[in-house]
N, C-alpha and C positions, 0 to 999 in steps of 0.2 A: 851782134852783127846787124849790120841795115840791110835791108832789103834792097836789091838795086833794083825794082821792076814798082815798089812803091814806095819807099822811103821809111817804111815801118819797122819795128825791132823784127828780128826773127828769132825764132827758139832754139835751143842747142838741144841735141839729143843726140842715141844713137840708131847708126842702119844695121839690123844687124838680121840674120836668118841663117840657118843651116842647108839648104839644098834639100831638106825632107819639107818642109813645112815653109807659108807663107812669108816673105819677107816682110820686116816692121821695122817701126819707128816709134823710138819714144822718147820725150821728153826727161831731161836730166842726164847724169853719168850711169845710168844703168840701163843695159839690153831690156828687152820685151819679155816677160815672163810666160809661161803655160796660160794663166787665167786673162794675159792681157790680149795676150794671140788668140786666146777661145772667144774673150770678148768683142772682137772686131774692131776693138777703137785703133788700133795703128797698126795697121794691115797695108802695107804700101803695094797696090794691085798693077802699079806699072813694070813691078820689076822681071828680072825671066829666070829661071830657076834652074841651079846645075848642082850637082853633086858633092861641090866644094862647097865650106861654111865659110865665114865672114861676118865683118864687124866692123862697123867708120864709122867716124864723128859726121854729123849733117846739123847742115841749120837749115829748118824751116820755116816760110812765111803761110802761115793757115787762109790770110786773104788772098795770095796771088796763086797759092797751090805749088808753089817754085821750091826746091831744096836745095842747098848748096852743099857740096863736099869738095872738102881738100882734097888734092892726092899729090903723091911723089913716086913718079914715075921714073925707073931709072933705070 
């Protein structure tokens, strides 16, 4: 996917967190593990934390800081 804010590839990965612990992001078809969440590399600190888990597909661009997620609201 292109970035709409710079015109650059953006990465596929997913959002995923459970409402105990930090919500992430990671690169590829796989969730955030134990060691990558202790690690701190995709730690997404905007997001707001509830008691339900979850999991989307996100693309991001690392230059613009911007994530895109689909949704289907209905």
């Amino acid at each position: 996917m292109i970035c709409p804010y710079c015109n650059k590839e953006m990465k596929k990965g997913i959002l995923s967190g459970d409402g105990r612990s930090i919500v992430s992001w990671k690169e590829g078809d796989k969730k955030a593990n134990f060691w990558d969440k202790i690690g701190g590399v995709c730690n997404v600190d905007a997001m707001k934390y509830t008691l339900a888990t979850f999991s989307a597909e996100a693309h991001y661009c690392p230059d613009c800081k911007k994530m895109i997620i689909d949704t289907d609201i209905g």
